[in-house]
C-alpha positions as CSV (number, residue, x, y, z in Angstrom):
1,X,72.6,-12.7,84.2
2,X,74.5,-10.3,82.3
3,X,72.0,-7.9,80.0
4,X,73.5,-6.8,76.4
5,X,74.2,-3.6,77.3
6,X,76.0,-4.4,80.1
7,X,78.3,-7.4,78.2
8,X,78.8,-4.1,75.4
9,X,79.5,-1.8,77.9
10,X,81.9,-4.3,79.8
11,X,83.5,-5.9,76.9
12,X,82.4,-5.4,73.4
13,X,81.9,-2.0,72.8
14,X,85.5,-1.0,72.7
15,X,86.3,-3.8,70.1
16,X,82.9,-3.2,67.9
17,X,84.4,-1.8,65.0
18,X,87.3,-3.6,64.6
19,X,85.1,-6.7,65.2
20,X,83.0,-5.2,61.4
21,X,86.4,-5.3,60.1
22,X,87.9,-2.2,61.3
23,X,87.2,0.5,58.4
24,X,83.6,1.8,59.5
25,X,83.4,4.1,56.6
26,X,83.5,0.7,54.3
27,X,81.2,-0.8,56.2
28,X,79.1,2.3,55.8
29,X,79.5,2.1,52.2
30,X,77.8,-1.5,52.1
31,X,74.9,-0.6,53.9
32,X,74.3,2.0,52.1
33,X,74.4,-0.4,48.9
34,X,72.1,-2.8,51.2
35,X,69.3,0.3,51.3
36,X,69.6,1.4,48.0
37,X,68.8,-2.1,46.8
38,X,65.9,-2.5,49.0
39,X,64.3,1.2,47.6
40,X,65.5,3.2,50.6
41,X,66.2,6.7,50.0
42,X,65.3,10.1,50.6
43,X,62.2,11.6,48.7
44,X,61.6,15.0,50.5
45,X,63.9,17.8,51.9
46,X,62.5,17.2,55.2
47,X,62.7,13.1,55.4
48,X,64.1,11.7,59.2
49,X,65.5,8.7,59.2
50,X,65.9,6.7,62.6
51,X,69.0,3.8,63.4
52,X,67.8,1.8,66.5
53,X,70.8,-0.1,68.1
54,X,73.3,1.9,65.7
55,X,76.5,0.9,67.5
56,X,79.2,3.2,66.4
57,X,77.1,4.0,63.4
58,X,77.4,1.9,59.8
59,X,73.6,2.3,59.6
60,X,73.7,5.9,60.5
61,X,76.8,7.3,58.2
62,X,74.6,4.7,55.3
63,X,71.1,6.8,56.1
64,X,73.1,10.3,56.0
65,X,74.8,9.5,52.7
66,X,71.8,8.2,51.1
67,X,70.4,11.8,51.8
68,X,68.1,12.0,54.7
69,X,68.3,15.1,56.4
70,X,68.0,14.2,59.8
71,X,69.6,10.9,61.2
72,X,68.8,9.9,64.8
73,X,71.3,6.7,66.2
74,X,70.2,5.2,69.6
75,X,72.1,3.0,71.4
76,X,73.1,1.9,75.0
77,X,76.6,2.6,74.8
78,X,77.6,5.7,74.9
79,X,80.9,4.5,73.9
80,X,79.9,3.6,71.0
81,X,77.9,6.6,70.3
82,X,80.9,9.0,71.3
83,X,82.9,6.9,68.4
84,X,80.1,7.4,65.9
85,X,80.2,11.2,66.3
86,X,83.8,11.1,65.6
87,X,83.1,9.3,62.6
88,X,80.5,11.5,61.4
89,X,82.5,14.2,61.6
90,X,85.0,13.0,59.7
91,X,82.6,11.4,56.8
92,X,81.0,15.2,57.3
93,X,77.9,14.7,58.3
94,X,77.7,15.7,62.0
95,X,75.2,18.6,61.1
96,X,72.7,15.4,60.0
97,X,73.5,12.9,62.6
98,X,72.1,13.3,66.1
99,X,72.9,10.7,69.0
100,X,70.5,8.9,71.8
101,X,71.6,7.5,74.9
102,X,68.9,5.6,75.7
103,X,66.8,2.0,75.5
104,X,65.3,1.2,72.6
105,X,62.3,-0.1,73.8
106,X,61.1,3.3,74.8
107,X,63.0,5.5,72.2
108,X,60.7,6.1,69.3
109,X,57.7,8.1,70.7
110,X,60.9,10.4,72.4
111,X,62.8,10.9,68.7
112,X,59.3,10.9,66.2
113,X,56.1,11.8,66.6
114,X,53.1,9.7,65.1
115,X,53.6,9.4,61.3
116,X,56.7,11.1,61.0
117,X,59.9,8.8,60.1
118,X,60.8,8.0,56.7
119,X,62.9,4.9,57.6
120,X,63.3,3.4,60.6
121,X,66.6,0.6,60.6
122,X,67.3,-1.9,63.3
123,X,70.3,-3.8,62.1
124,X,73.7,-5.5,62.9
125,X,71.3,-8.4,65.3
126,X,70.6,-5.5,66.9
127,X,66.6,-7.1,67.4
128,X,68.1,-10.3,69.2
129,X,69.4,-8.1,72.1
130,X,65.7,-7.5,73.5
131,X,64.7,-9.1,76.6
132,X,61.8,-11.4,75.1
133,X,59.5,-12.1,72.0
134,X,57.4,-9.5,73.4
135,X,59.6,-6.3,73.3
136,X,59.3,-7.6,69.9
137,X,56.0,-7.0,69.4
138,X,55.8,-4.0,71.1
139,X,58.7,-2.3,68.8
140,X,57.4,-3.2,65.9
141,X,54.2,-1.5,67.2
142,X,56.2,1.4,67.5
143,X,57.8,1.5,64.3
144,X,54.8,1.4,62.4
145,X,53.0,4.4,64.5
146,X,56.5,6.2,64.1
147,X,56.4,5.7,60.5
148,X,54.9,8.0,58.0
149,X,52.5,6.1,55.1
150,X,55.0,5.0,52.9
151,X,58.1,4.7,55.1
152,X,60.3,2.1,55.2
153,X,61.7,-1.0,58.3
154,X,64.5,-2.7,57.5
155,X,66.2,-5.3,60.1
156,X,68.8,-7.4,60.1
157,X,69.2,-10.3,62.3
158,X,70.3,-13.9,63.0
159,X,68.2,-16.6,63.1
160,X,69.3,-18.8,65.8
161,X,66.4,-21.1,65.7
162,X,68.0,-24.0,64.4
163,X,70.3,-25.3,67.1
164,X,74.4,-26.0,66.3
165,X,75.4,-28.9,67.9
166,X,79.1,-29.9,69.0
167,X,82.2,-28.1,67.6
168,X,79.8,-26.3,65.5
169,X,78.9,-24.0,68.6
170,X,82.2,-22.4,68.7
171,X,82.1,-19.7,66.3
172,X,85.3,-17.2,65.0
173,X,84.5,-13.7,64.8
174,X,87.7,-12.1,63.9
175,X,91.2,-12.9,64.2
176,X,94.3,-10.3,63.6
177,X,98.1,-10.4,65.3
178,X,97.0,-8.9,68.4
179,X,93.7,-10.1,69.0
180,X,91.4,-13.0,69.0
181,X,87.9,-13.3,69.2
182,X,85.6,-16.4,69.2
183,X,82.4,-17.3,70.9
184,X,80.2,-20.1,71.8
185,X,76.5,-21.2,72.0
186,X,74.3,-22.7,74.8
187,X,70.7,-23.3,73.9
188,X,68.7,-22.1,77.0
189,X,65.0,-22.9,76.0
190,X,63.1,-22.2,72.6
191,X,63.2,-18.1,72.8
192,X,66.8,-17.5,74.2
193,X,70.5,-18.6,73.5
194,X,73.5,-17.7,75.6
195,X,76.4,-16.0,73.6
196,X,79.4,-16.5,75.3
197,X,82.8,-14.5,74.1
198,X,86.5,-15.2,74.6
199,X,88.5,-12.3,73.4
200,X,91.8,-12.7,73.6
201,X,94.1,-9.5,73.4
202,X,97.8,-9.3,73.5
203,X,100.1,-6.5,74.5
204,X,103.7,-6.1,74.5
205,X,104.2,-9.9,73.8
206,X,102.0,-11.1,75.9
207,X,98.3,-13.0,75.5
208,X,95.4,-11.7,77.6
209,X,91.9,-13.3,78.2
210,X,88.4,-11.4,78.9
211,X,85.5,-13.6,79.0
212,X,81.7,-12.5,78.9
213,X,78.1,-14.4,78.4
214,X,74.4,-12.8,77.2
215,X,71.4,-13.6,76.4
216,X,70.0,-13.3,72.7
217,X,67.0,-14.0,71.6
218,X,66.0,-17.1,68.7
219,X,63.4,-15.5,65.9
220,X,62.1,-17.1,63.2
221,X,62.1,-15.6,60.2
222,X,58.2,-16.4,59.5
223,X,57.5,-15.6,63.4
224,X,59.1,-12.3,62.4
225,X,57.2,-11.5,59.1
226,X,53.6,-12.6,61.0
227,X,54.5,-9.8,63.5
228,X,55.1,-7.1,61.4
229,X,52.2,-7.8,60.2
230,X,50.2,-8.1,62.8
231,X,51.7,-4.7,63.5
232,X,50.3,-3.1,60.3
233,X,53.4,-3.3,58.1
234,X,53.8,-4.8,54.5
235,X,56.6,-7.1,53.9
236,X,58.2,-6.8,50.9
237,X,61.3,-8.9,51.3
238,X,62.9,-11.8,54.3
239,X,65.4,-13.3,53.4
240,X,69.3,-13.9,54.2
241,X,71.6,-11.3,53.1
242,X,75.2,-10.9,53.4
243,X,77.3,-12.4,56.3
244,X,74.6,-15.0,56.9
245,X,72.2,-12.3,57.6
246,X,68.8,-12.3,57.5
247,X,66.9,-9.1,56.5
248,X,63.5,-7.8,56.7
249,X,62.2,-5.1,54.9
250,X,58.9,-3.6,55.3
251,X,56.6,-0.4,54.5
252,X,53.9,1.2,56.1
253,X,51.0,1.1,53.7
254,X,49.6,4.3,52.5
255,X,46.1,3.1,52.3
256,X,44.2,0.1,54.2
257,X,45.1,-2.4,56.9
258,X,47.4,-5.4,56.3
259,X,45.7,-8.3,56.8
260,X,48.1,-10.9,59.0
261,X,49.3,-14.6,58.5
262,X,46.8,-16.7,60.0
């Protein structure tokens, strides 16, 4: 079975941003808006902000605009986070950003120590691409030892838990003169769906087809709220944002445990 990272590497990556509609620095702009509406900002000189699964780096360029002064993207690309540099350069904030080649399952005790990030973002479905329910678990773990009391999660997902049947499967993505992408859903078991892309590309006049398959995972938005707060966060807002979205925002309390769901 193809991994994530391997259909990215193989397929995706060198199509991501035209796939979020080709202007990253609009994008950038939105998510920024998205965070500022949810209370993200920066509140000290000092404040580190962390973008797991940043891609070529919407989340990132967002974070360093909204003022932290340290931005650390990881991904598993390192396409993608060669294109990101590039693009904080030219936004001017390649003195903030710093780039991670690496999984994220084991990235946050190698970027922050305990108690020390004031935001920590996993967006763009970018918590689907783990192997099971229990990376999950374990992430979420991690944010909340990474974070600071106070700090901030915020993830954006899809919730593929109710199952499209039919021609409702096949799903566009984007479609311009030159290229053509669409994908399709088969519904392996309860936790996991196969995403399966047809990207068709043309060049000088002629149509060309590259086909890939992956696994993502199928969270439930309350299965997702009970494990952040079994993990010691506070959830402050789930619900679906723009682009059919869900999003997840959550703080680290300053004071006392969080008592879970039962």
């Amino acid at each position: 079975m193809t991994t994530p990272p391997e259909h990215y590497d193989r397929l995706l990556a060198a199509h991501y941003t035209w796939m979020l509609g080709s202007d990253i620095h609009a994008n950038a702009r939105d998510q920024a808006e998205l965070l500022r509406r949810l209370g993200v900002q920066s509140e000290a000189d000092e404040d580190a902000a962390i973008d797991l699964g940043s891609g070529p780096g919407p989340q990132t360029l967002a974070l360093a605009h909204l003022g932290f002064s340290s931005v650390t993207a990881v991904d598993t690309s390192r396409a993608l986070l060669d294109e990101l540099a590039g693009h904080a350069k030219t936004a001017g904030v390649a003195d903030v950003v710093r780039t991670l080649h690496a999984d994220l399952r084991d990235a946050l005790p190698r970027v922050a120590g305990p108690a020390t990030a004031a935001v920590i973002v996993c967006m763009g479905d970018t918590l689907t691409h783990l192997p099971g329910p229990a990376d999950v678990r374990a992430l979420l773990k991690d944010m909340t030892h990474a974070l600071r009391p106070g700090g901030h999660v915020v993830v954006t997902y899809r919730d593929l838990t109710g199952e499209l049947r039919g021609e409702g499967r096949f799903l566009p993505v984007r479609s311009t003169e030159d290229r053509l992408l669409t994908c399709f859903l088969e519904y392996v078991d309860d936790d996991t769906v196969m995403v399966h892309d047809l990207l068709h590309t043309r060049t000088e006049g002629e149509w060309h087809l590259q086909v890939g398959s992956y696994p993502k995972l199928r969270l439930a938005a309350d299965w997702l709220t009970d494990e952040a707060l079994r993990a010691g966060l506070e959830v402050r807002h789930s619900a679906v944002g723009p682009r059919g979205m869900r999003v997840l925002h959550a703080v680290k309390p300053v004071e006392g445990p969080i008592t879970p769901h039962a």
